[in-house]
Structures are given as structure tokens and as C-alpha cells.
VOKOLLO-560816 format. One record per residue (C-alpha): residue number from 1; x negated, y, z negated; residue in one letter. Coordinates in pm, 1 decimal, m for minus. Each point is the difference from the previous one (the first is absolute). Layout:
# residues N
> resi;u;v;w;resn
> NUM;X;Y;Z;a
...
***
This chain:
# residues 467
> resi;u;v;w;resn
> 1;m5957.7;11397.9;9326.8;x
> 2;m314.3;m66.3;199.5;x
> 3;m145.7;171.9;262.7;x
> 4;m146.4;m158.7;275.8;x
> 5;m266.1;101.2;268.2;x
> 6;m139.0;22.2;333.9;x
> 7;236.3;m125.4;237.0;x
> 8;m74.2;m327.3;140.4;x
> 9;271.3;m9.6;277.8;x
> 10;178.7;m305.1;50.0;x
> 11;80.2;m119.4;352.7;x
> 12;333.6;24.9;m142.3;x
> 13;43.0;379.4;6.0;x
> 14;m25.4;18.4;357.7;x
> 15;274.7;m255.3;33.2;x
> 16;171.6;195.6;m213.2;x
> 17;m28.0;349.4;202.4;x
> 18;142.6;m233.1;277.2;x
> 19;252.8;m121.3;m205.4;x
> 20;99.1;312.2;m136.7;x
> 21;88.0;145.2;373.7;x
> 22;312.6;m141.8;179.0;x
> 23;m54.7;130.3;348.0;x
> 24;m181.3;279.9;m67.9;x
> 25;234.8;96.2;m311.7;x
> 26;m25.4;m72.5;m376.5;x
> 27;233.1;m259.8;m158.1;x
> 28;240.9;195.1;m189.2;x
> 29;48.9;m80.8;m351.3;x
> 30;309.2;35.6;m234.1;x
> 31;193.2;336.2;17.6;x
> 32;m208.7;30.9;383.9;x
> 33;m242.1;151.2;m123.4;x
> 34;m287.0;m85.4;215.9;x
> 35;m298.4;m195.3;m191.3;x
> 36;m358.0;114.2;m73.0;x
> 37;m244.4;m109.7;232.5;x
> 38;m262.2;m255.5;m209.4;x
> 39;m309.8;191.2;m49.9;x
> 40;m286.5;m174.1;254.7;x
> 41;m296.4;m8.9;m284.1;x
> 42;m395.3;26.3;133.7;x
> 43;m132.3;m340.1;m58.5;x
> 44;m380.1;181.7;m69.2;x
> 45;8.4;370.6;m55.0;x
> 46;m373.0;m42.8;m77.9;x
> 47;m104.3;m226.7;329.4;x
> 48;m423.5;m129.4;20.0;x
> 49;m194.5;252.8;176.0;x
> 50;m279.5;m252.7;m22.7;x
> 51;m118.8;m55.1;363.6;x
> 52;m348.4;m176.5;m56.3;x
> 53;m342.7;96.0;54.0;x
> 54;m251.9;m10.1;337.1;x
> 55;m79.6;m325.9;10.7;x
> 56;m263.2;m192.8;233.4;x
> 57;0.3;m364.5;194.7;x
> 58;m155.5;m187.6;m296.9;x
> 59;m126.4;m375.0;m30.5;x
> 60;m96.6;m193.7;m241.7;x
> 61;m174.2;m344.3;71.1;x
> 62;m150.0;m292.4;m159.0;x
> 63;218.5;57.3;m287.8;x
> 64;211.4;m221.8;m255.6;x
> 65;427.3;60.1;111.8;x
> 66;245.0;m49.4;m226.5;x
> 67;309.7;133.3;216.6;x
> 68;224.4;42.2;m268.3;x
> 69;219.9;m256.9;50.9;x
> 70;m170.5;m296.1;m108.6;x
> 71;m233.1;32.8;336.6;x
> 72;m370.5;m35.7;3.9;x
> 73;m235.2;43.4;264.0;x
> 74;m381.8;m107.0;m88.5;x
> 75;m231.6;234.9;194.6;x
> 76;257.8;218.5;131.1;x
> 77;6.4;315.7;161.5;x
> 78;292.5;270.3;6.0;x
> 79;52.5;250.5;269.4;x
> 80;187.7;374.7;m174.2;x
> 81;85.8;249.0;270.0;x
> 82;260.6;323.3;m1.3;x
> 83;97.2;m101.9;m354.6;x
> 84;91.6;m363.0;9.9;x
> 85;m117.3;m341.5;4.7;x
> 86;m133.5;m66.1;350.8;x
> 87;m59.1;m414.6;m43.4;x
> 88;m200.4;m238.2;m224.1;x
> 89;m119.7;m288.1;54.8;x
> 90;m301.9;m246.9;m7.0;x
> 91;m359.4;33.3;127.1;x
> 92;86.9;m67.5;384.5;x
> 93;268.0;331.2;18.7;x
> 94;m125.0;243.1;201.7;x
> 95;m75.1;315.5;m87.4;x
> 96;m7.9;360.0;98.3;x
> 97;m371.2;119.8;135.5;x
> 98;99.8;367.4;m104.6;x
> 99;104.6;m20.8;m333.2;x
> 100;m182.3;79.6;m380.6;x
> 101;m54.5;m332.0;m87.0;x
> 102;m85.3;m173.1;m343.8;x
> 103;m184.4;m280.9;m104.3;x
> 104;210.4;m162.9;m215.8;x
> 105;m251.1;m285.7;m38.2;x
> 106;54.9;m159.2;m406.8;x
> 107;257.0;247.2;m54.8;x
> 108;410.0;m22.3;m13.1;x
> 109;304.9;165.2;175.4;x
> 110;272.6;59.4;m143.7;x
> 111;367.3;166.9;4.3;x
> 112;m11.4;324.0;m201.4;x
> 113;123.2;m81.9;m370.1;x
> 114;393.9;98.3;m10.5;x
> 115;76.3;91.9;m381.3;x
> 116;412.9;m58.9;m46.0;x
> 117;m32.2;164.6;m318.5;x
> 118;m193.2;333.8;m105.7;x
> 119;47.7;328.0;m169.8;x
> 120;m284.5;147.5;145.0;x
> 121;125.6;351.0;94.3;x
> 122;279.6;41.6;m259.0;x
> 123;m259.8;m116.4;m329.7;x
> 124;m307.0;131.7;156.5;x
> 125;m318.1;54.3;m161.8;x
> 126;m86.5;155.9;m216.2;x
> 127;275.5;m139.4;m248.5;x
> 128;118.3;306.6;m118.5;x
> 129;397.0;70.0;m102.2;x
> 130;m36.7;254.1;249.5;x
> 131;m40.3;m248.2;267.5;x
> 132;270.1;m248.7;m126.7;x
> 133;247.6;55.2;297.8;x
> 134;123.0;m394.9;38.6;x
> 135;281.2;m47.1;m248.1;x
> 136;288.3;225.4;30.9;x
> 137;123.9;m149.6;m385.4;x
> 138;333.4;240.1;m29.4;x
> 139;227.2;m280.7;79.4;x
> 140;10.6;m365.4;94.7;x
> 141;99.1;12.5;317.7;x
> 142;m195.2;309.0;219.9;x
> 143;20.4;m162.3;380.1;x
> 144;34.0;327.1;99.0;x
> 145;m396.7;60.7;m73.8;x
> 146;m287.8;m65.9;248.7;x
> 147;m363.8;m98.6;m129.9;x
> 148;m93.1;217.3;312.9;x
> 149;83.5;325.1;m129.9;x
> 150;m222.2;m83.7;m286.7;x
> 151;m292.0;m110.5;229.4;x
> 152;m375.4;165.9;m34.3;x
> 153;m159.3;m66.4;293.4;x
> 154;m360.2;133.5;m172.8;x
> 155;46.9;m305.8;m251.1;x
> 156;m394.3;m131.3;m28.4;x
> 157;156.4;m338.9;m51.4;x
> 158;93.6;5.2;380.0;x
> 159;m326.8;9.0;123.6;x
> 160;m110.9;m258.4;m265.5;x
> 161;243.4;m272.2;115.1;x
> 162;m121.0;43.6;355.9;x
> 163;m352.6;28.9;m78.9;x
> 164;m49.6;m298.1;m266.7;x
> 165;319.9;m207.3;89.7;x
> 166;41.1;43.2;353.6;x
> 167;395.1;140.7;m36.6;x
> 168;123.1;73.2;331.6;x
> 169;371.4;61.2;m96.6;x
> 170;147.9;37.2;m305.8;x
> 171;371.6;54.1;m180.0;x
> 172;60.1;289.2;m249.1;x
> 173;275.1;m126.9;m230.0;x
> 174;161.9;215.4;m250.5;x
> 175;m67.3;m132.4;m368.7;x
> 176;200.9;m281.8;m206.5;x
> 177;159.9;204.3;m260.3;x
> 178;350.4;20.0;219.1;x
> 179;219.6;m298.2;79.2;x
> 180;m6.0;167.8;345.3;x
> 181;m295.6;246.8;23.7;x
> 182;43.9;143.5;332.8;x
> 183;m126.5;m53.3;324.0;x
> 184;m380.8;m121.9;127.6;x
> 185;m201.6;95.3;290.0;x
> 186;m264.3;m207.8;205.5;x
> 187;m344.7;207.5;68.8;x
> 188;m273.8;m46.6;211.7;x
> 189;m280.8;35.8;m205.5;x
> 190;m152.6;339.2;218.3;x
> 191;m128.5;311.3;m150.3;x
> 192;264.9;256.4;60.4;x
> 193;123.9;374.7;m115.6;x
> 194;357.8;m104.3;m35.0;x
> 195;165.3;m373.6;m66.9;x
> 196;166.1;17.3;298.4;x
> 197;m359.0;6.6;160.3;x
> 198;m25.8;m317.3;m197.0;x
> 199;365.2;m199.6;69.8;x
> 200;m21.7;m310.8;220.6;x
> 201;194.5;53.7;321.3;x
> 202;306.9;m203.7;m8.4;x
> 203;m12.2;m140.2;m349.5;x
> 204;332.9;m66.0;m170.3;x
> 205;52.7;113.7;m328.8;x
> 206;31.5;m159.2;m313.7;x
> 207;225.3;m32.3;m326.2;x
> 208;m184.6;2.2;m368.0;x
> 209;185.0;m199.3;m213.9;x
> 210;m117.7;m180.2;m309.8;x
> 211;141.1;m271.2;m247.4;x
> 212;m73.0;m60.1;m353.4;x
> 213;m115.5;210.2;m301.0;x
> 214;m99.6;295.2;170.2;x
> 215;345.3;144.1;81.6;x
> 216;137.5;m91.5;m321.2;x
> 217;m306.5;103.7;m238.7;x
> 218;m32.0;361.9;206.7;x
> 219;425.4;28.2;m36.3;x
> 220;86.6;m227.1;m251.9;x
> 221;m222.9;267.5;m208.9;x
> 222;166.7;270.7;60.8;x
> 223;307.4;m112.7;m108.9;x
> 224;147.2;m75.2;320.4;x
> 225;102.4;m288.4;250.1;x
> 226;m148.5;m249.4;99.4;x
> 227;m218.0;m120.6;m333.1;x
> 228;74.6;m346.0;54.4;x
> 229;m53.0;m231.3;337.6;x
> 230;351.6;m17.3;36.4;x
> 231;22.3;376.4;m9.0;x
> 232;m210.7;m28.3;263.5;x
> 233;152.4;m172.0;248.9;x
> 234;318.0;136.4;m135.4;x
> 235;m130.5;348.6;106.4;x
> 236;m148.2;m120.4;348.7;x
> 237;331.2;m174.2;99.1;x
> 238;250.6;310.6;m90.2;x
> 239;m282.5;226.2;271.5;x
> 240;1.8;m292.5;232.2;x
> 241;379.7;9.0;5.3;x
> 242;m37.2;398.1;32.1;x
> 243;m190.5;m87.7;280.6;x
> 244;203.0;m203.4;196.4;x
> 245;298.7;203.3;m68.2;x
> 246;m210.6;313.3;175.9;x
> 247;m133.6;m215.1;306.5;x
> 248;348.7;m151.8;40.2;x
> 249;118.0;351.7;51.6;x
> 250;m251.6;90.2;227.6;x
> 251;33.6;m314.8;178.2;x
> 252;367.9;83.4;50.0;x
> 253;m59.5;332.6;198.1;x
> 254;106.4;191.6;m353.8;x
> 255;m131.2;323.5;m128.3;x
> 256;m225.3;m36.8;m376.0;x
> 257;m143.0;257.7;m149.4;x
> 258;m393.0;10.2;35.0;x
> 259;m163.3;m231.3;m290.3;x
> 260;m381.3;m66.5;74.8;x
> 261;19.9;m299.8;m248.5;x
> 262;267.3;m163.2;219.8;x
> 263;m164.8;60.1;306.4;x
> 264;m325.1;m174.6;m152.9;x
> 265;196.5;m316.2;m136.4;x
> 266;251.2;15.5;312.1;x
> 267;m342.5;m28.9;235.2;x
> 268;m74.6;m298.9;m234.4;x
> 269;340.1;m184.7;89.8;x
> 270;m56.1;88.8;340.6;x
> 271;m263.2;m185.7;3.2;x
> 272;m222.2;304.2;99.8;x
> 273;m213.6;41.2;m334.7;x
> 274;m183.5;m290.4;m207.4;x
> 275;24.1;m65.4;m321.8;x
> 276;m278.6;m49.7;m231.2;x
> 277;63.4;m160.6;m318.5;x
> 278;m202.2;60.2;m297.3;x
> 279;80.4;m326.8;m194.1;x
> 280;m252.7;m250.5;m245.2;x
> 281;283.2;m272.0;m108.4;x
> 282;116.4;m294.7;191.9;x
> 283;371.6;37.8;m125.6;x
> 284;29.8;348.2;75.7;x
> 285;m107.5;m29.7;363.6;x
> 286;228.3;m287.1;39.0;x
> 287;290.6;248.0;m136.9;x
> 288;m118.8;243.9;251.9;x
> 289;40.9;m197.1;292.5;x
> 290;352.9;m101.6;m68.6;x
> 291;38.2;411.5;m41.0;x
> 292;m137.3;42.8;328.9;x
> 293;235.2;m214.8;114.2;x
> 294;336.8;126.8;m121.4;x
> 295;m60.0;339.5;107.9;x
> 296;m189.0;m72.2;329.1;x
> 297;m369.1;69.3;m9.2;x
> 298;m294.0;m211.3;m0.1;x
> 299;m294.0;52.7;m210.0;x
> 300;m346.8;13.7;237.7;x
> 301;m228.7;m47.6;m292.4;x
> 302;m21.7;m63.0;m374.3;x
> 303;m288.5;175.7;m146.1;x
> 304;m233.5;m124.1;m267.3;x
> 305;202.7;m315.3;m27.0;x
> 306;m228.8;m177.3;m249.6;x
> 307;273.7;m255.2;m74.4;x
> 308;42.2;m76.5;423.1;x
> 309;m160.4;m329.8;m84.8;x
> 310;330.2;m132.6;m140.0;x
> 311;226.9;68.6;248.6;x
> 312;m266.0;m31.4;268.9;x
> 313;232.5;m176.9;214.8;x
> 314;322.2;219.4;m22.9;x
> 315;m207.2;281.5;149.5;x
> 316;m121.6;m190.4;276.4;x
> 317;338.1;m77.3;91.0;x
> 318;134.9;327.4;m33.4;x
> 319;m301.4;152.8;173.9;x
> 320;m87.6;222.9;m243.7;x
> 321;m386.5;108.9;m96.0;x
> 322;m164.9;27.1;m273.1;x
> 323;m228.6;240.3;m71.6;x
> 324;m257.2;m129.1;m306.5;x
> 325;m302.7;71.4;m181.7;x
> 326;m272.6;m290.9;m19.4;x
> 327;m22.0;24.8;m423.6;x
> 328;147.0;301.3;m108.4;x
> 329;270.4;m127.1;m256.1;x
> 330;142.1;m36.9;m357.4;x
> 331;m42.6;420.1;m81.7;x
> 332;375.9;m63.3;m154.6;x
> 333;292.7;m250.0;m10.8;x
> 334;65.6;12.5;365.2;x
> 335;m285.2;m8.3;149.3;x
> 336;m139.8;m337.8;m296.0;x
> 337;63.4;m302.0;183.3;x
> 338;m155.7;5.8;331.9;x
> 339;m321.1;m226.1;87.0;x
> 340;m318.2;103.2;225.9;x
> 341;149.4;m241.1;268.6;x
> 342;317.6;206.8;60.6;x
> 343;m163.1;112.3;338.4;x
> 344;m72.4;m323.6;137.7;x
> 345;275.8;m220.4;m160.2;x
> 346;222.4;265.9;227.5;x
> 347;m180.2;m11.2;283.7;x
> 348;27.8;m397.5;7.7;x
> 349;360.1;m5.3;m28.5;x
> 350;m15.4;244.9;340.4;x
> 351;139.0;273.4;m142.2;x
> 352;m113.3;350.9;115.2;x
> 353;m327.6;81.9;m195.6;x
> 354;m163.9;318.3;m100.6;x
> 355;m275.2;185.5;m211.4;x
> 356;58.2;336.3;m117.4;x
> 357;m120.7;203.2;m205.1;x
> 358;169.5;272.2;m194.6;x
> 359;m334.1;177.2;m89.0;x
> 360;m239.8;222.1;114.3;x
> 361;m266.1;m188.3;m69.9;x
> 362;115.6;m361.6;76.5;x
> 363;135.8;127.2;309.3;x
> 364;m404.4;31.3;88.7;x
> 365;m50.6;m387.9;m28.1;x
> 366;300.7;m207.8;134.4;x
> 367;m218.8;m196.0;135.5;x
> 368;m143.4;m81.6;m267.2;x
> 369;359.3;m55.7;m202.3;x
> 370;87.9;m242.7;267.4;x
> 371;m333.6;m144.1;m6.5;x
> 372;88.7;m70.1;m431.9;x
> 373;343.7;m149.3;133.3;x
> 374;m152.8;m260.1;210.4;x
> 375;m252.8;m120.8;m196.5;x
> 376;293.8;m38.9;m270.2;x
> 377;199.2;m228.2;266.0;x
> 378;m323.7;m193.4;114.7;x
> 379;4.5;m87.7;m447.0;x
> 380;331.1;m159.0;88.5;x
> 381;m84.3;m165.2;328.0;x
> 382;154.4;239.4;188.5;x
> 383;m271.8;145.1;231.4;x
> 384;78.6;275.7;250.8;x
> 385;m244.9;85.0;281.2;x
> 386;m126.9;339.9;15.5;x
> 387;215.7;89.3;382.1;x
> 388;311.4;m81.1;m178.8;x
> 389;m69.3;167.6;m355.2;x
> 390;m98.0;301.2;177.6;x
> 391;452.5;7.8;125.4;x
> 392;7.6;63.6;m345.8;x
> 393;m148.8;381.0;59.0;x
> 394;92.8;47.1;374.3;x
> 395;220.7;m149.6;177.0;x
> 396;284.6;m76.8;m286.9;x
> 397;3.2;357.4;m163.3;x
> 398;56.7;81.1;390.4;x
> 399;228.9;m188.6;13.6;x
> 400;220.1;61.1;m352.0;x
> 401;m63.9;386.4;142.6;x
> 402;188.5;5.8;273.4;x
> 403;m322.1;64.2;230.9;x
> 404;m136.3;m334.8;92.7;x
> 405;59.5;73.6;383.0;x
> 406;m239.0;296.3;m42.9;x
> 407;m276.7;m105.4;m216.2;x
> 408;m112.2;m287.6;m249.9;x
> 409;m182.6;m260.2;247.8;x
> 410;m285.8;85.8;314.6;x
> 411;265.1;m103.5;255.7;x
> 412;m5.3;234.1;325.0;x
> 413;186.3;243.3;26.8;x
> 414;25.8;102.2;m353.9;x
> 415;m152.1;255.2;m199.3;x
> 416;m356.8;m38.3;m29.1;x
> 417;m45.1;m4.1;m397.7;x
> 418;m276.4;m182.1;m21.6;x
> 419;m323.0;m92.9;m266.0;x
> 420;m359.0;m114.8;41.4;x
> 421;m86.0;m114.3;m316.7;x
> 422;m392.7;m32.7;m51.7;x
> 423;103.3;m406.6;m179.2;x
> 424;272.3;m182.4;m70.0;x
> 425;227.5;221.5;m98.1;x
> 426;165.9;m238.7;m301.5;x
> 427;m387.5;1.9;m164.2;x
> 428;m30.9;290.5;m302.4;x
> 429;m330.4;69.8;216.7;x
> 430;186.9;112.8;301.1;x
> 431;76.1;314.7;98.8;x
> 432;143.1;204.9;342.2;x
> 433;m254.6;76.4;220.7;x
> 434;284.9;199.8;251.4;x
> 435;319.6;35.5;23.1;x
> 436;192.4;142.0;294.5;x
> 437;381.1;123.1;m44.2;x
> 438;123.6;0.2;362.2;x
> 439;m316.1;m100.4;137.5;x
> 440;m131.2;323.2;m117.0;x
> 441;m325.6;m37.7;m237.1;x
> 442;55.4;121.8;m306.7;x
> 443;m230.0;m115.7;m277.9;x
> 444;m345.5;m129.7;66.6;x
> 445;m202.8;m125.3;m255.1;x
> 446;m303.5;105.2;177.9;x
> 447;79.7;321.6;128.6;x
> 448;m18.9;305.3;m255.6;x
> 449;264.2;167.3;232.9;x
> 450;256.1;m260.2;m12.6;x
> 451;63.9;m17.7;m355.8;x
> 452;331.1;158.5;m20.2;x
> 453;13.9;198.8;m434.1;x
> 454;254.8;197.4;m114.9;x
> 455;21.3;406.5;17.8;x
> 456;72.4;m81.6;m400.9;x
> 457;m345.0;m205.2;9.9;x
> 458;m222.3;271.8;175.4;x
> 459;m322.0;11.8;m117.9;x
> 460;45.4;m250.6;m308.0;x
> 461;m265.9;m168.0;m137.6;x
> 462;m64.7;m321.1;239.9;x
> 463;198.1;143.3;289.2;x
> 464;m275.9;48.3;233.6;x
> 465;m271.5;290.1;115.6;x
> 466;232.7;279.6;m182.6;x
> 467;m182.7;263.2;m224.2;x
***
């Protein structure tokens, strides 16, 4: 039987305490015996502490805009006060006379990179088996797990992403090995003692799930169901239909029995957790739509997808993302027939377009990944100007997150996770210059102080003035 985890409470519970009480008495159920109350579950035992850092009125002029929604402003200035986006605009905006400001002059602003898929925190460095904390591989189904309680907040490879990639945000996603690996959580990329210092305010959870050969090579090889990609749906239809057995229940004022793996895939039917799909092939991702479908959920992203090309079009219609690499492909069967253009050829049919990473070291250079993608599409005629490539690492991760209101384009009002990048940030020459998470600085290029390590890095060769 599996287990499930932390509670994600549907809006259905309450209407079932309401529906459970008849004025002001329980509905009596056969032989009168009165029935159990349904058990009201914490949505998030483990809330964000994160409250953001001092921050000052900041501009930034003369600069290079790409807004992060396909918006550019030539010779722009940005005004960040009290944490958020102020207003942008073009060289006749008026500005504060009190504020730090910038010269942005031959420089770009951007968005802060949003990563939709990393294990940073749950396969930190160093790669040790003692640090291996993102697959829990004991069964095929483990919704009941969350990549959170596996977090390291000292992980050197969080400071890397925001110092040499510019990640702002990022989501921790349990590992592949499980048809349904658990549950995800979005971070702001902030040092922090504890990863609820680190969890983004508001964020909406997410559902692991992958396709293909890695549920049925990890179980299949142990002598056990699913070993085949029939097994595998086979297996992820019988807990869907668990599932909707347990919400219907709750839904109808009933008592259940505690199950944290129900409450996890009833918050997905709800409509109140995402689900992220690890799948490579065309077919399969096809299959899992129509799965969605008879039981009730929708899928918010597939996740390397190097076979989105083909079905391009059903995705865009569906609104479903697809989170890609530029040309990281053919490593086995599944992942063999994608091209280089998969990116673009995506983005042209108007589906929802993304670069992740799934690495700690690519996850340092999506710019650069989306940068590869691009010149790919311009091969094929299909040229993509640098405001709208840069959706691709904002605005649609934002978006496919759950968190687009918050973050993900320099709109005011909205968090102000921003980068000055000292070029054009899709040149291999490029690099961040700042980078402000909630308009408060943290990483400058030029400014010993502001160059955010590790504990775990502390006086390492390279890492600064340390003895």
C-alpha cells in the first residue's frame, strides 16, 4: 500500500466539515452511530520563513531591457524600491534623485534565470552516496515524499547558479527513478540556515512523475511491476483510481484514514499541485495526456521532452510546457531521436517553451543553452530575437510554476529578481555583473563582499582572501 505525504488540503475538506454537520450535529450513519469528523490536514506544516533582505531604492539606467516577456527597451532604466519592481521604461522616465543608481550604459537587464528543473539541494556537491538524498527508489510510486526534506541549503552549487548563471528561483524535484517520485518545492535562490529560509512565498507544489525506461529498468530489475511501459501506466492508473476514490470521500464530507500519498495526488486533482512530467518520447506524452484526462488532472510541464518537436502542436493546444535541453540527447533509446532544433521548432508552433537544466553545472549557463538553441533554429530559418528567447528562462518557467504573478518579467509590482549582465547575456563571453533577489543586491562581480560561497566552500582554493 503506499503512503502518502504532507497534506496538501483540498478546498474540498472544508466543504466537507460543512457537510459533515447538519445544524450543528453530525449526520448519523447506519446503526446511528454518529460519523467521524474528516480530519482538516495542514496544507504546509513546514511554511517559508523567508522574508527578504534590507534592500535600497536602486536604478539602473542606460541599460539594454529585455522584460521577460518578449519586451525590450533600448537605453532603459529600471526603478527597484521595498523589494519590487518600481517601473521601466525608456530614456525620457523619470527617475528618483535619491536613489543608488547604475550606469547600465553597454550592458543588459534582465529577469533573474528561473530553473524548472534542478536537484541542487537533494544531489549536492560534493557527489558523494552520502549526499544522494533525491530518489526515494523503495517503490514506484512514493508521492508521499518531499525533495524538501532532503534539501541542503549549504549546497556550493547554489551560490554557483546565482553567481555564474544569474538563477533567481529555482525548483528542487525529486529524482526519475519513481513513476511518481514525490513532491517538488520552488526556492528562492538566498543563502539560508534552514530550506524554509529558502521556500518561495506562495509557490504551489509540484508532482514528480516520469515515463519511460527509468521506472521499469529501476523495478522491472528487481523483479517487480512495472518492467514494461504498459506496466507503467498500468501502475499509475490503479494509484490514480486510489486517488480519486480517497478525494471522492473527502469531497463527500466522509471520514479516511490519514494517507500522505493521497493527500499529495488528491492536491493534484484538486488542481492545487502541478505536475511535472519527466518524459523523452512523443508517444508516451501523448498517452499521458489522455491519462490526465480520464482521471482529472492536467500536466503543467513535460520535462526534458527531446521528442516535443513531433507533437509540437498537440502541446500548444493543450497548453502544456516543455521543458528541454538545447543538445543534450541520444545517451539511450529514449532520449535517440531528438534534433538541436527541438527548442525552437516548439517555440514556433506557440507552445510554452523552456530551458532547464538538470545539472549543477549547466544550470550555471542557461543562457548560454538557450543561446545553442537559437542559433540551431536561425540553421532552419527560424530566428528568434533575443527579448523573446530570453521567455524561455523567465517568464515561461514562471509561468509552468505556478508563480508568474510574482516573479519572471520587470513588471511593477513584482518581485524585483533582477540581472545586470556586463554583455549580452546569450554570448559565452558574458557574465552577471549583479543580481538582486527582491531588489536586494546580492552578487556583485565587483565587490569582494558580495560574492555570496558556501560554508562547505570556506576558504577553498579560488574562493577569495581566505588563509
Amino acid at each position: 500500500m503506499i503512503r502518502g505525504v504532507k497534506g496538501s488540503l483540498l478546498a474540498a475538506v472544508s466543504l466537507a466539515l460543512v457537510g459533515c454537520a447538519a445544524n450543528g450535529k453530525e449526520t448519523a450513519s447506519a446503526g446511528d452511530k454518529p460519523a467521524e469528523k474528516p480530519v482538516k490536514f495542514n496544507k504546509d506544516p513546514y511554511p517559508s520563513t523567508y522574508k527578504g533582505y534590507p534592500t535600497r531604492l536602486t536604478v539602473v539606467k542606460g541599460v539594454t531591457i529585455f522584460d521577460g516577456e518578449g519586451g525590450r527597451i533600448d537605453n532603459g532604466s529600471i526603478v527597484m524600491t521595498s523589494g519590487k519592481v518600481d517601473r521601466i521604461g525608456g530614456p525620457d522616465m523619470e527617475l528618483p534623485t535619491d536613489a543608488d543608481v547604475i550606469d547600465g550604459t553597454g550592458k543588459y537587464l534582465t529577469p533573474g534565470v528561473i530553473d524548472i528543473h534542478s536537484h541542487l539541494g537533494d544531489y549536492p556537491s560534493p557527489s558523494v552516496d552520502a549526499h544522494s538524498d533525491g530518489n526515494e527508489a523503495t517503490s514506484p510510486t512514493t508521492p508521499e515524499v518531499w525533495s524538501e526534506h532532503s534539501v541542503w541549503p549549504q549546497d556550493p552549487g547554489f551560490s554557483r547558479a546565482l553567481a555564474n548563471g544569474g538563477v533567481t528561483s529555482l525548483q528542487i524535484l525529486p529524482g526519475s527513478a519513481n513513476l511518481m517520485g514525490g513532491r517538488s518545492i520552488t526556492l528562492k535562490n538566498v543563502p539560508s540556515r534552514t530550506v524554509q529560509g529558502m521556500k518561495f512565498p506562495g509557490a504551489p507544489y509540484g508532482l514528480k512523475m516520469a515515463c519511460g525506461e527509468n521506472p521499469k529498468r529501476v523495478y522491472g530489475g528487481k523483479g517487480r511491476m512495472p518492467s514494461t511501459r504498459m506496466g507503467n501506466f498500468a501502475v499509475n492508473r490503479a494509484t490514480w483510481q486510489k486517488a480519486a476514490a480517497y478525494k471522492k470521500k473527502m469531497d463527500d464530507g466522509k471520514a479516511v484514514d490519514r494517507d500522505l500519498a493521497m493527500e499529495t495526488l488528491a492536491g493534484v486533482l484538486s488542481g492545487e499541485i502541478l505536475v511535472h512530467n519527466h518524459c523523452y518520447r512523443a508517444d508516451e506524452m501523448a498517452l499521458v495526456i489522455d491519462m490526465s484526462k480520464e482521471f482529472g488532472y492536467k500536466v503543467s510541464t513535460f520535462h526534458h521532452a527531446v521528442e516535443s518537436y513531433k507533437i509540437a502542436d498537440l502541446l500548444a493546444k493543450e497548453g502544456i510546457c516543455s521543458a528541454m535541453w538545447a543538445d543534450w540527447w541520444g545517451f539511450k533509446m529514449e532520449a535517440y531521436d531528438s534534433v538541436n532544433e527541438n527548442i525552437p521548432l516548439v517555440y514556433k508552433a506557440g507552445a510554452c517553451t523552456i530551458v532547464h537544466s538538470d545539472d549543477a553545472n549547466q544550470i550555471q549557463r542557461l543562457n548560454q543553452e538557450a543561446a545553442k538553441a537559437r542559433a540551431a533554429g536561425r540553421r532552419i530559418g527560424i530566428d528568434v530575437s533575443d527579448e523573446q528567447a530570453w521567455t524561455w528562462l523567465s517568464y515561461n518557467p514562471a509561468k509552468a510554476l505556478g508563480i508568474a504573478d510574482k516573479t519572471g518579467s520587470l513588471k511593477p509590482g513584482k518581485m524585483a529578481d533582477v540581472v545586470l549582465w556586463n554583455g549580452n547575456p546569450f554570448s559565452a563571453y558574458t557574465r552577471p555583473e549583479k543580481v538582486w533577489i527582491d531588489g536586494a543586491l546580492m552578487f556583485d562581480a565587483n565587490d569582494p563582499k558580495r560574492r555570496p560561497v558556501s560554508d562547505f566552500e570556506l576558504g577553498q582554493p579560488g574562493e577569495g582572501d581566505v588563509k
